[in-house]
C-alpha positions in Angstrom: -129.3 -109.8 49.1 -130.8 -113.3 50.6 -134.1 -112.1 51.4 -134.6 -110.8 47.8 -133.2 -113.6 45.9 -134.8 -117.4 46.7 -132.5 -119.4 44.9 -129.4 -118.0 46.1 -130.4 -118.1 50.0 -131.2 -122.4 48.6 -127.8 -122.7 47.8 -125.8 -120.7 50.3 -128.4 -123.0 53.1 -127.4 -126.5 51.2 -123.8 -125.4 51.4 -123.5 -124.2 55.1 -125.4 -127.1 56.2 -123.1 -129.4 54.4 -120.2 -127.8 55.3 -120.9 -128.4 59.0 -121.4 -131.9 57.7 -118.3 -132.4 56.1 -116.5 -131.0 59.4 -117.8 -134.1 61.3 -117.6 -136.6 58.8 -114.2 -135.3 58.3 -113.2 -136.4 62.2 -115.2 -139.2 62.0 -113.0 -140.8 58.7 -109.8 -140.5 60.7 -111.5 -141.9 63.9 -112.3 -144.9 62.0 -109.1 -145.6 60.5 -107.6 -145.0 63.5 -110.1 -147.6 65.3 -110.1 -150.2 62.8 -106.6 -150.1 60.3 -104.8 -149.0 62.9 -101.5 -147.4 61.3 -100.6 -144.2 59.7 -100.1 -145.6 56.2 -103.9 -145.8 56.4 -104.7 -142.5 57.4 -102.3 -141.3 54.8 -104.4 -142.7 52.3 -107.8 -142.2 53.3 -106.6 -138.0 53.3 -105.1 -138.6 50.1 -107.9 -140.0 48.6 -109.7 -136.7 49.2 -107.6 -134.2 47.2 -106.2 -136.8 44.9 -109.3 -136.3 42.7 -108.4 -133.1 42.4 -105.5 -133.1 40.5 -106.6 -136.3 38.6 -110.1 -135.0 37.4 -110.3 -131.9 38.6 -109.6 -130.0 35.2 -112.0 -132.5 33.4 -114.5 -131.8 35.7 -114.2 -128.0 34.9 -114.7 -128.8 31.1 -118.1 -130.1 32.4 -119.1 -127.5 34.7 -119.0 -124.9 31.3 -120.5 -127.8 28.6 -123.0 -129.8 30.9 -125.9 -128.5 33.3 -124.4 -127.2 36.4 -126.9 -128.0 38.6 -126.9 -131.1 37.2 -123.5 -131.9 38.1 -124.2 -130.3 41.6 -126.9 -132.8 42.3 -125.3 -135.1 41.1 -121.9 -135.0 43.0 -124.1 -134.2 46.4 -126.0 -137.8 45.6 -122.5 -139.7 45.0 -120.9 -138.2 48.1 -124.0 -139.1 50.3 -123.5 -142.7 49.2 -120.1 -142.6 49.9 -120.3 -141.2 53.2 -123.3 -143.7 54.1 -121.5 -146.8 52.7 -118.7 -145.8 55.8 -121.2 -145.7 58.7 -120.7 -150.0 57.5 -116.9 -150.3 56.4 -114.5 -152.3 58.8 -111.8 -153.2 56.6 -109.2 -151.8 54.1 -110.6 -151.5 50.5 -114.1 -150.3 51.3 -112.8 -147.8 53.9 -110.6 -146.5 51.1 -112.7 -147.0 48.1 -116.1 -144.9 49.5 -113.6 -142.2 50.8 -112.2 -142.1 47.1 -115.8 -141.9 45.8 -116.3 -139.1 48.1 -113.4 -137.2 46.8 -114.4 -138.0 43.5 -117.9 -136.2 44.0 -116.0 -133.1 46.3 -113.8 -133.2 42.7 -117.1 -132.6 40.8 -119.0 -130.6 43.1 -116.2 -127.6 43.3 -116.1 -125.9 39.9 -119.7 -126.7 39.4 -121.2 -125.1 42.4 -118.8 -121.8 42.1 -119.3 -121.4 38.2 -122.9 -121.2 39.3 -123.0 -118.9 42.0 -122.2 -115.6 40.4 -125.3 -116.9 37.6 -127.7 -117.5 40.5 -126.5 -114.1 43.1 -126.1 -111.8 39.9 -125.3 -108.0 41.0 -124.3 -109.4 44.6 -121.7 -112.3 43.0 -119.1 -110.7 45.8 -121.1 -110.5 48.8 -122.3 -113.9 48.0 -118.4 -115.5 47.4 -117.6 -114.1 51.0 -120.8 -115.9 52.6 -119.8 -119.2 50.7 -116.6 -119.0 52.2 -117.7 -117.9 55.3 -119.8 -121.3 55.4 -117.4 -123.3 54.4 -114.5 -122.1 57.5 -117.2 -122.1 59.6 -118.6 -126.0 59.4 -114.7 -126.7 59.4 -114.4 -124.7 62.7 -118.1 -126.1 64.3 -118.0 -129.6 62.4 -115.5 -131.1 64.6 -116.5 -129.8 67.8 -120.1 -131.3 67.5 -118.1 -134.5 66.3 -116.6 -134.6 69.5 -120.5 -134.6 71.4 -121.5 -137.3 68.7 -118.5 -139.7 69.5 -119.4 -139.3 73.2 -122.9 -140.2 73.0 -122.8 -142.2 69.9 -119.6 -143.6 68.6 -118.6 -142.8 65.1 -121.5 -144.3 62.8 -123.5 -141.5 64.0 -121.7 -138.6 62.4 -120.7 -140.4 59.2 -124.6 -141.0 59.0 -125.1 -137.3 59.4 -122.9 -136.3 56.7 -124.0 -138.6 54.3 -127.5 -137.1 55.2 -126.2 -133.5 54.6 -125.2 -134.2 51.1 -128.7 -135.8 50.6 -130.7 -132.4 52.0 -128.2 -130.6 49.6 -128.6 -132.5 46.9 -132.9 -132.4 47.2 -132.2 -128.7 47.8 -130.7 -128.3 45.1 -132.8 -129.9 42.7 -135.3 -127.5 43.0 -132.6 -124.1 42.1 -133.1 -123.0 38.6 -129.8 -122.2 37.3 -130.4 -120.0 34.3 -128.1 -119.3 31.0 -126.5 -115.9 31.7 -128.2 -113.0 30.7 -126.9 -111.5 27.9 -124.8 -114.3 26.1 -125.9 -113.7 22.7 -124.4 -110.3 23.0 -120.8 -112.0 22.8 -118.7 -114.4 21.0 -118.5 -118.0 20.4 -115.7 -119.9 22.8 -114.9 -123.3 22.0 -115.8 -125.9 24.9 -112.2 -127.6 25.2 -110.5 -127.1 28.3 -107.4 -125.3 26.2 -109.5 -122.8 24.5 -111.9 -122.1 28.0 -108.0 -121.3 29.8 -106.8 -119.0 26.8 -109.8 -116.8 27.7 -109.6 -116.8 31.0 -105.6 -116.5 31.4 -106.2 -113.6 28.7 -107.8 -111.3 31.8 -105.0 -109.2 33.7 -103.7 -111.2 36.4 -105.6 -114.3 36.0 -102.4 -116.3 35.4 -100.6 -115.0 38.4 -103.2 -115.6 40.5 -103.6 -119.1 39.4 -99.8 -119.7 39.9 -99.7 -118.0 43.5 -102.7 -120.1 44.5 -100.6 -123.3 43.4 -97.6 -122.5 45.3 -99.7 -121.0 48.4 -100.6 -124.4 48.4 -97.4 -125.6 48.6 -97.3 -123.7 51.4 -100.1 -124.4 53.5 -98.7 -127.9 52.7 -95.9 -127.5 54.9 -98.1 -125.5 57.5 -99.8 -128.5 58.1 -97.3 -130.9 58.9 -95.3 -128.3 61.3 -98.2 -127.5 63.7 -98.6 -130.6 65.8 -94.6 -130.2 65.6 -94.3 -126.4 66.3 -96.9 -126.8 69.2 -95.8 -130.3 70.9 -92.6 -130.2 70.1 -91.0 -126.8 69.2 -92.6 -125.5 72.0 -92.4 -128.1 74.1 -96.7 -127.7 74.7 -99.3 -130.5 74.7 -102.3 -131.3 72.4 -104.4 -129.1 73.7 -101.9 -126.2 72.6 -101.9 -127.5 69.3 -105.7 -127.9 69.5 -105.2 -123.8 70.4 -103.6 -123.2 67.7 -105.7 -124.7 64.9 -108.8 -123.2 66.9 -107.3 -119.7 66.4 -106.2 -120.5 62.8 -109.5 -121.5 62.0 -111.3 -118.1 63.8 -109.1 -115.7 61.7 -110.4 -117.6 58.7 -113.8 -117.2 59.6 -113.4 -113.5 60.7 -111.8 -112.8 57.4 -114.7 -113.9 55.3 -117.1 -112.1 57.6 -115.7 -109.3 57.4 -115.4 -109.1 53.0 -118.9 -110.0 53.1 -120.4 -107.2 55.4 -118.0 -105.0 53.1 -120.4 -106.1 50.6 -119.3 -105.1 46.7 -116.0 -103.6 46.4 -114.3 -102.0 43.1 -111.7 -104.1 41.3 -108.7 -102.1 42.6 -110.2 -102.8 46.4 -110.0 -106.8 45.6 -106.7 -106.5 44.2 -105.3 -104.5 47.3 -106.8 -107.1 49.5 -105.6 -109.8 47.4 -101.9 -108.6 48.0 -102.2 -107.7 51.0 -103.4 -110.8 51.8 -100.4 -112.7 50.2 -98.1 -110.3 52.0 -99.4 -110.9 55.7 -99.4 -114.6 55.1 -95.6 -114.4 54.5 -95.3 -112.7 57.9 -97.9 -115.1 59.6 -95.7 -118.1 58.7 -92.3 -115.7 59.1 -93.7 -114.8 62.9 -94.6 -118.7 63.4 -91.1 -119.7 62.8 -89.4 -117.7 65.3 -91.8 -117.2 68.5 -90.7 -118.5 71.6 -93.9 -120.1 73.2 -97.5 -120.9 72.8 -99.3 -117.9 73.2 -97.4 -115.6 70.5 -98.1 -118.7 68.4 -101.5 -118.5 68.8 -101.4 -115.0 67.4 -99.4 -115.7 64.6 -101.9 -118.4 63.1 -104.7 -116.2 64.2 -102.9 -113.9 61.2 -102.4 -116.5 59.3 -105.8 -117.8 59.2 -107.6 -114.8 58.6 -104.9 -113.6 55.6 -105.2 -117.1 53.8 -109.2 -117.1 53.7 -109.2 -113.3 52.7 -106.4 -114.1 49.7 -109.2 -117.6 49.1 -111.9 -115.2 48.5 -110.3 -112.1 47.2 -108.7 -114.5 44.4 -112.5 -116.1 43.8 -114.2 -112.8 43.6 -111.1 -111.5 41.4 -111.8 -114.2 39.0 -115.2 -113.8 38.9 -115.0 -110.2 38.1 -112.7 -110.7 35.1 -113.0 -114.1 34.0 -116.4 -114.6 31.8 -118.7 -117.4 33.5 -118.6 -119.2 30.0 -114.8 -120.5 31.3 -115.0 -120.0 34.8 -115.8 -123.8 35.6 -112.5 -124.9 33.6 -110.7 -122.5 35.3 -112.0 -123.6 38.3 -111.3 -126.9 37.8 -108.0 -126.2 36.7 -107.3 -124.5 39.8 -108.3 -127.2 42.1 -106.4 -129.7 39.6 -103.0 -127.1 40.5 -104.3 -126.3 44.3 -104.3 -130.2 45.2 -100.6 -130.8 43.2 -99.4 -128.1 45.4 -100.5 -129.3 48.7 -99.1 -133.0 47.5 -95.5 -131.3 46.9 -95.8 -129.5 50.1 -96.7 -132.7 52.0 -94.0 -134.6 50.8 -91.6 -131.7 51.0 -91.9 -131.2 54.6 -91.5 -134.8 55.7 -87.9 -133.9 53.9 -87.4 -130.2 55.2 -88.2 -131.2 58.4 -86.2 -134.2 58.6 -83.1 -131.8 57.4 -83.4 -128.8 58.5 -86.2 -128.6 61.4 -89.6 -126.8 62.1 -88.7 -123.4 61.8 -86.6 -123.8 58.6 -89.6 -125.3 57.2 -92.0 -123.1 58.4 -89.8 -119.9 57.3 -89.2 -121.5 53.7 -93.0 -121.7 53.3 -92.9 -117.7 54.5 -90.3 -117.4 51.8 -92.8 -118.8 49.0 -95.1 -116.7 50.1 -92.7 -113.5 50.0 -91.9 -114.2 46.1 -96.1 -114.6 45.3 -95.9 -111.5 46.9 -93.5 -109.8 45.1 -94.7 -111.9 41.1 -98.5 -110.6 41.8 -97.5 -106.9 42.6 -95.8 -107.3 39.5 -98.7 -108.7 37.2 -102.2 -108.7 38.9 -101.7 -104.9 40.6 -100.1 -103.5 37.0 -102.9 -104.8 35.0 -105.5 -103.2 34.1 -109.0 -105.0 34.0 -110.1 -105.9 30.7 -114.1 -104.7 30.0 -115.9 -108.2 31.4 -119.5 -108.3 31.4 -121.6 -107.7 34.0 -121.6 -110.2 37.0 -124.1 -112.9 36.2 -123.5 -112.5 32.7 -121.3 -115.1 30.2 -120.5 -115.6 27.0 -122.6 -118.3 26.0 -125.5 -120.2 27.4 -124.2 -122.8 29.8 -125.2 -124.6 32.9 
């Protein structure tokens, strides 16, 4: 696949290179924060200033990914979040601290349903095998990223790996530059869709199971939401272990995310009823992941259960991408994208906030088990919808229905 197609093996490079970036630079934000506003308020808002974008812009952003140039749009968010994440290796105080981390979520805003409208144009036939490596890029710089942030700060302090990511995006952005991303083949062959973001998502939610999946994505969100705030509590405090546990913990969450994605990818193409039988399966062992992560008794059965965890929520992440690639024509992909991430980021903002409440009210394991429970009922809604229906004819991957991008 990679050695026969140029273009594709430019983007997949940019992207795993940045991805390994943005793990660093991710620990090297907080680090900062920490060292110089000192309180959690801060932190709060430097993280929200990452996904915030998201649900703010994130559906306009889609209406641009299917009317403007996508690589344009690529280049062009790679270029804003370089400056952003060079303008940190400098910022000391408050507003510029919070402002270039907003200007970097702006351009991750951007980037998203540019770059994955455009990868089933540029990979073609191997659109699948293509989504999986993307993934697979992606958990992997968030797995690697912070543990060569950790050799930076030791040798370098923290300007160091903000540099480096700011870099990243700039090799990405030059990379990218140079990758022709061509109008699908064969767009003449079908019908005219209005470029509004209303008329791109009545296409797209028109494909069996699309709507469901979009919905179940939100609320998996909501979700992971409460995952996140319950594992320094689970480990440290449920389970009465230290930060190294919890450290364990992530570490293991994070390898059965990256296990996941290898293993779709060296599956290579699979039929539509294979994605959707992943996809609920998927959905299902999430449920139990979270379920068995409620109730264990000590560190190492937790480790285990986010092991599950991980690997189950980045095999639903990339069974749902390859789903709607498969039925959704790439015409409207970059609005439903974007609408996605606008949903996806609203989600994880409820679940945030939720679990500062759950916990406070009912505990760890109440919290955790309630996120299980929203998990069960996605379960249950998408073996109602997306296993029932029955693919409408789509054209062939790489193709759309009207010269965009």
């Amino acid at each position: 696949m990679l050695r026969s197609n140029r273009s594709l093996r430019r983007l997949l490079g940019s992207w795993a290179q940045s991805c390994v970036g943005t793990g660093v630079g991710y620990v090297a934000l907080l680090v900062l924060t920490i060292r110089y506003l000192h309180t959690s308020w801060a932190i709060s808002a430097v993280l929200l200033a990452d996904f915030v974008p998201w649900i703010a812009l994130g559906a306009w952003f889609g209406v641009c990914a299917d009317r403007y140039s996508k690589r344009t749009l690529i280049v062009v968010s790679n270029v804003l979040q370089a400056g952003a994440w060079g303008g940190l290796t400098v910022a000391h105080t408050l507003v510029p601290i919070l402002g270039l981390a907003l200007l970097a979520g702006v351009g991750n805003a951007m980037l998203r349903p540019a770059l994955r409208s455009a990868l089933p144009i540029i990979a073609g036939e191997a659109t699948q095998t293509a989504v999986a490596w993307y993934d697979t890029c992606r958990w992997v710089g968030l797995t690697a990223g912070p543990l060569a942030a950790a050799v930076l700060f030791a040798v370098s302090g923290v300007g160091v790996p903000l540099a480096l990511n700011g870099l990243s995006f700039l090799v990405a952005a030059v990379v990218m530059a140079g990758v022709r991303v061509d109008s699908p083949p064969h767009a003449e062959e079908h019908g005219h869709i209005g470029s509004g973001l209303r008329a791109g998502l009545a296409v797209a939610f028109s494909a069996p199971g699309i709507a469901a999946v979009i919905g179940c994505a939100a609320a998996q969100f909501i979700s992971g939401g409460l995952l996140n705030v319950c594992e320094p509590l689970l480990a440290t405090k449920v389970l009465r272990g230290s930060s190294s546990d919890y450290a364990l913990l992530v570490a293991c969450y994070g390898i059965g995310m990256v296990t996941a994605t290898l293993f779709v990818a060296r599956r290579g193409r699979a039929s539509a009823a294979t994605l959707v039988r992943r996809y609920l399966d998927a959905l299902t062992l999430i449920a139990v992941g979270m379920f068995a992560s409620a109730i264990v008794g000590s560190v190492p059965p937790a480790t285990v259960a986010f092991a599950v965890t991980g690997y189950a929520n980045a095999l639903l992440l990339v069974s749902a991408t390859q789903l709607i690639q498969l039925r959704v024509p790439i015409a409207v992909q970059g609005r439903l994208f974007g609408a996605k991430d606008m949903l996806e980021g609203a989600g994880f903002l409820l679940g945030l906030l939720g679990a500062g409440a759950l916990v406070a009210a009912a505990g760890v394991r109440v919290t955790l088990a309630a996120g299980a429970g929203i998990c069960g009922v996605c379960a249950l809604t998408a073996i109602a919808t997306v296993r029932l229906g029955r693919a409408a004819p789509v054209p062939p991957q790489g193709a759309g229905l009207e010269p965009l991008g």
